[in-house]
C-alpha positions in Angstrom: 32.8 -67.6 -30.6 32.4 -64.7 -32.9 29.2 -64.5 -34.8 28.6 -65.3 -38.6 28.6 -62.1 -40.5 25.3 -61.6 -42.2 25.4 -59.9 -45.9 22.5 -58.2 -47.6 22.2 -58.2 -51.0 20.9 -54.9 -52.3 19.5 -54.8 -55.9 18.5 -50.9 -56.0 14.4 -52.2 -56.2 12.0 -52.3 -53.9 11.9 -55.7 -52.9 15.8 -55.6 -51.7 15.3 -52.9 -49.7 12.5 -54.0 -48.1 14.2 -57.6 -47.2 17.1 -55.6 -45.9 15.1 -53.1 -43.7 13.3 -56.5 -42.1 16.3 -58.2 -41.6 18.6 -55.1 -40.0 15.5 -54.7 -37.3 15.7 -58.0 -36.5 19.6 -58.6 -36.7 21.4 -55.5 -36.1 24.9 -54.9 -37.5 26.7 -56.7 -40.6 27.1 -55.7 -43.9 24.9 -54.5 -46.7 26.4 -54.8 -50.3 25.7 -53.5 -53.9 27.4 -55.2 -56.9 27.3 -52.1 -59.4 26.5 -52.6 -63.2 27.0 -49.1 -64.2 24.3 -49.8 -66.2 21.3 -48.8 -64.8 19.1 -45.7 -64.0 20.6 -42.4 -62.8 18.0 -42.5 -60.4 19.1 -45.3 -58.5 22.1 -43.6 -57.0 19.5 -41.3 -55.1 17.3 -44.4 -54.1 20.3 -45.9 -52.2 21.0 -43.1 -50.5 17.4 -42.9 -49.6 17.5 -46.6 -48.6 20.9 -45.4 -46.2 18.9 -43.4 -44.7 16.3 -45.6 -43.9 17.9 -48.2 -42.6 20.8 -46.2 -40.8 23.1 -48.3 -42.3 26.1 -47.6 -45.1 26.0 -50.0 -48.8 29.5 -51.3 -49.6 29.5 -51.2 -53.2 31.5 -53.6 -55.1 32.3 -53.9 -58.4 34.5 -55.9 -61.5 37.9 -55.0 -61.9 38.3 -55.6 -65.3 34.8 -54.7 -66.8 33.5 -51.4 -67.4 30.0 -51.9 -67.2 27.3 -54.2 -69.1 28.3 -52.9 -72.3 31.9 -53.9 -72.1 30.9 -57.5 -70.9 28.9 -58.0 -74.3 30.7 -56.4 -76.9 34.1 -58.1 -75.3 32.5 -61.6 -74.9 30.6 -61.0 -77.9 27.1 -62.6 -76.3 24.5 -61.9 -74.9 22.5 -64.0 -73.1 21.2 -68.1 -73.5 19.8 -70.5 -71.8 22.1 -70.7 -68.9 21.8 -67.0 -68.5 23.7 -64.3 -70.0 27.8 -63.5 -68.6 27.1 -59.6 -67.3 25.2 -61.7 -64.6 28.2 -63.8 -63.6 31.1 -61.0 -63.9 29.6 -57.8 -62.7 27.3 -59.9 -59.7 28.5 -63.2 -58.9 32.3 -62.6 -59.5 32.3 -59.3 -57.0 30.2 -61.2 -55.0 32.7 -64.5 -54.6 35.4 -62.3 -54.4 33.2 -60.6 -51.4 31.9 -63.7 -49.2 33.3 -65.9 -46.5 32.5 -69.2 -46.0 30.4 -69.0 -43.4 28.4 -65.8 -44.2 24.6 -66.2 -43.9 23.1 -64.2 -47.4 19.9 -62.7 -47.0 18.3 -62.4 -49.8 15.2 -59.7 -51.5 13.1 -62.8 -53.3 9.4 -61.7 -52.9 6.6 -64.6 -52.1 5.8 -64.5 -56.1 5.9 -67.5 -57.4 7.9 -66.7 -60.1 10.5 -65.8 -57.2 10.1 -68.5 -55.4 11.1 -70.6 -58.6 13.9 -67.7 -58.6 15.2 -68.0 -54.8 15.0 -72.3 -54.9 17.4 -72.4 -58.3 19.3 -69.8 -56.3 20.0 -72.5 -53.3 20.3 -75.4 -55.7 23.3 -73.7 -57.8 24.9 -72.4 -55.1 24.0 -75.0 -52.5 27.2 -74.3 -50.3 25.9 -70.7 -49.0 23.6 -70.5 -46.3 20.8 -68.3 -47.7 17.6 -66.4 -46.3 14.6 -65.4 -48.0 12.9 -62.8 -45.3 10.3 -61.2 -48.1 9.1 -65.2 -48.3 9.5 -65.8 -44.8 6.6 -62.9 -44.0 4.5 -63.6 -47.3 5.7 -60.1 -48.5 4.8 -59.7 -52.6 6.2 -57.4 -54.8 3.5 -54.9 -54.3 3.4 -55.0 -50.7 7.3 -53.9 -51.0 6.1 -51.1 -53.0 3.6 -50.0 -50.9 6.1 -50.5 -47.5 8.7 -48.3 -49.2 6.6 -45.7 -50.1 5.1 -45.6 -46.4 8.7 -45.1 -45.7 8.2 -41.7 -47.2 10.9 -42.9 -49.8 10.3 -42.3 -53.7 10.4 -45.3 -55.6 13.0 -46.2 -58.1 12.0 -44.1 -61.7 12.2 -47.4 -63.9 8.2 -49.2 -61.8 6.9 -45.6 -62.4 7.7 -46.4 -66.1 6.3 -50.0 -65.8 9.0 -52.1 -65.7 8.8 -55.2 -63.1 12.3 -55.2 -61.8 14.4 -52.0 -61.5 17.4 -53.5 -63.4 20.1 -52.4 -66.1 19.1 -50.5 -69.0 18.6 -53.1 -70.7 18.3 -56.4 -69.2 19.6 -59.0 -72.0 17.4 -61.3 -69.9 14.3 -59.9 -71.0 12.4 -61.7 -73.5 9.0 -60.1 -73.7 8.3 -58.2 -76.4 6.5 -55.4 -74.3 9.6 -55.0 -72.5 11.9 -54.1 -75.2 8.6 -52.4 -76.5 8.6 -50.2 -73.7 12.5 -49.7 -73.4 12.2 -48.9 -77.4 9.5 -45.5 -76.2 11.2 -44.8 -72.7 15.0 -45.3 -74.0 15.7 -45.2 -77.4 19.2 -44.4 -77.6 19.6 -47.4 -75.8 16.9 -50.1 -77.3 18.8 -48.7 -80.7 22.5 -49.5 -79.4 21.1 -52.8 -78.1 19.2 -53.5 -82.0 22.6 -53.0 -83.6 24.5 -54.7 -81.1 21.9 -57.9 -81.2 22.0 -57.7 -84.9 25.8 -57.6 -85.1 25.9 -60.6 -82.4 22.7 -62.7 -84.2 20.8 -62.5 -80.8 16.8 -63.1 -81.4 16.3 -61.0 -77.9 12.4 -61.7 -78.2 9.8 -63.8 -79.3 6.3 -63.2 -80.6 3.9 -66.2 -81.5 6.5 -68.3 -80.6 8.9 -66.9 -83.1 12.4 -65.6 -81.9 12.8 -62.3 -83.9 15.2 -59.2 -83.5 13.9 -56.9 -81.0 13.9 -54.3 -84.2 11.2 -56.2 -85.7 9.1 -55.6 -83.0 5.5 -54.0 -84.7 6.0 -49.7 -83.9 2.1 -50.2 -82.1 3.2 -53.0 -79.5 1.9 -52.6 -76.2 4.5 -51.9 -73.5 4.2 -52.2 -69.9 1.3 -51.6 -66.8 3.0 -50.4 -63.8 2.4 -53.1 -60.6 0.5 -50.8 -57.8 1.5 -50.7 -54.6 -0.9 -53.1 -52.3 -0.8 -53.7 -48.5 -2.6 -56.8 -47.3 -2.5 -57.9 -44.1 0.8 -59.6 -44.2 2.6 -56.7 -45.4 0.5 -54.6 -42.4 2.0 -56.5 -39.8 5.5 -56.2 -41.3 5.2 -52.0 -41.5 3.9 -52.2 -37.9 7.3 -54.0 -37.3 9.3 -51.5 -39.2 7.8 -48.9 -37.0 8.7 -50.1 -33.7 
């Protein structure tokens, strides 16, 4: 009987990497893939190849056929993100990724033990209840700062966007984002961007943010609003065992 094929799902962050590095030393061979945004930092094209490296393993990259990149999704579709999400998610991710999977592929998965991606991986397995799904950051207790910390012991230089304080090393920007120091700090750290993404929202009537529970334009965001704190790399115990795992 030939054995499930196992895909890894790579984000380009820390915690991805990490889950994937785990799961590779314990489950050696099937596939690691990268749905690409062509959206997000420059840097992240060295990080993968880093992240090869590291793991001795190749990223199949996968991508939509008919979109460009996150731009193209929201000017074409003319939105930008809701309740339910926003549609670069579901066209430049979960489309390649459909297109991608069998049926009987096991996903592995880079949700930290957060609580906030707990929440994140358990709406994962309720929406998509028909894939068999792993959560191997969860599994071994691993947080988002004890990913940090394991990839830099790896001797690999971590993704541009944390050093700048951003949370998640995502596109440039993330719709999804509705903090106010976020689009704060993408308004100092990218401006040509945060000003694209002011018209754009404007053009579109998207309220991107709120502030005192308000939804406002991110363009009416005060000029002295506080952006982000990077999160420092910590290793607990937990994530001590796990590098000590790595290493063997």
């Amino acid at each position: 009987m030939t054995a499930r094929r196992r895909v890894r799902w790579f984000g380009c962050g820390a915690a991805s990497a990490v889950a994937i590095a785990l799961d590779l030393r314990a489950h050696p061979g099937g596939v690691v893939a990268y749905c690409e945004t062509n959206a997000e930092h420059p840097d992240n094209a060295r990080f993968l190849a880093d992240c090869e490296a590291w793991w001795g393993h190749p990223v199949t990259r996968l991508r939509s056929d008919e979109y460009a990149d996150t731009w193209d999704v929201w000017e074409r579709r003319k939105f930008l993100s809701g309740p339910t999400g926003a549609p670069c998610t579901g066209i430049l991710k979960v489309a390649p990724r459909h297109a991608f999977q069998r049926v009987d592929d096991i996903h592995v998965f880079g949700y930290t033990a957060d609580s906030t991606d707990q929440s994140r991986a358990r709406r994962l397995a309720e929406t998509f209840h028909e894939l068999t799904i792993e959560n191997p950051l969860i599994a071994a207790g691993l947080d988002k700062s004890a990913c940090l910390a394991l990839v830099t012991s790896a001797g690999i230089a971590l993704p541009v966007m944390y050093s700048l304080g951003f949370q998640n090393n995502n596109c440039v920007p993330c719709v999804k984002a509705t903090s106010p120091d976020y689009w704060s700090a993408m308004r100092l750290h990218f401006p040509e961007e945060f000003s694209r993404m002011a018209e754009l929202s404007r053009r579109l009537g998207a309220r991107l943010t709120r502030i005192a529970d308000e939804r406002i334009f991110i363009d009416e965001i005060p000029a002295d609003w506080p952006t982000l704190n990077p999160t420092a790399p910590a290793c607990d115990f937990l994530c001590q065992i796990a590098a000590m795992d790595l290493a063997a």
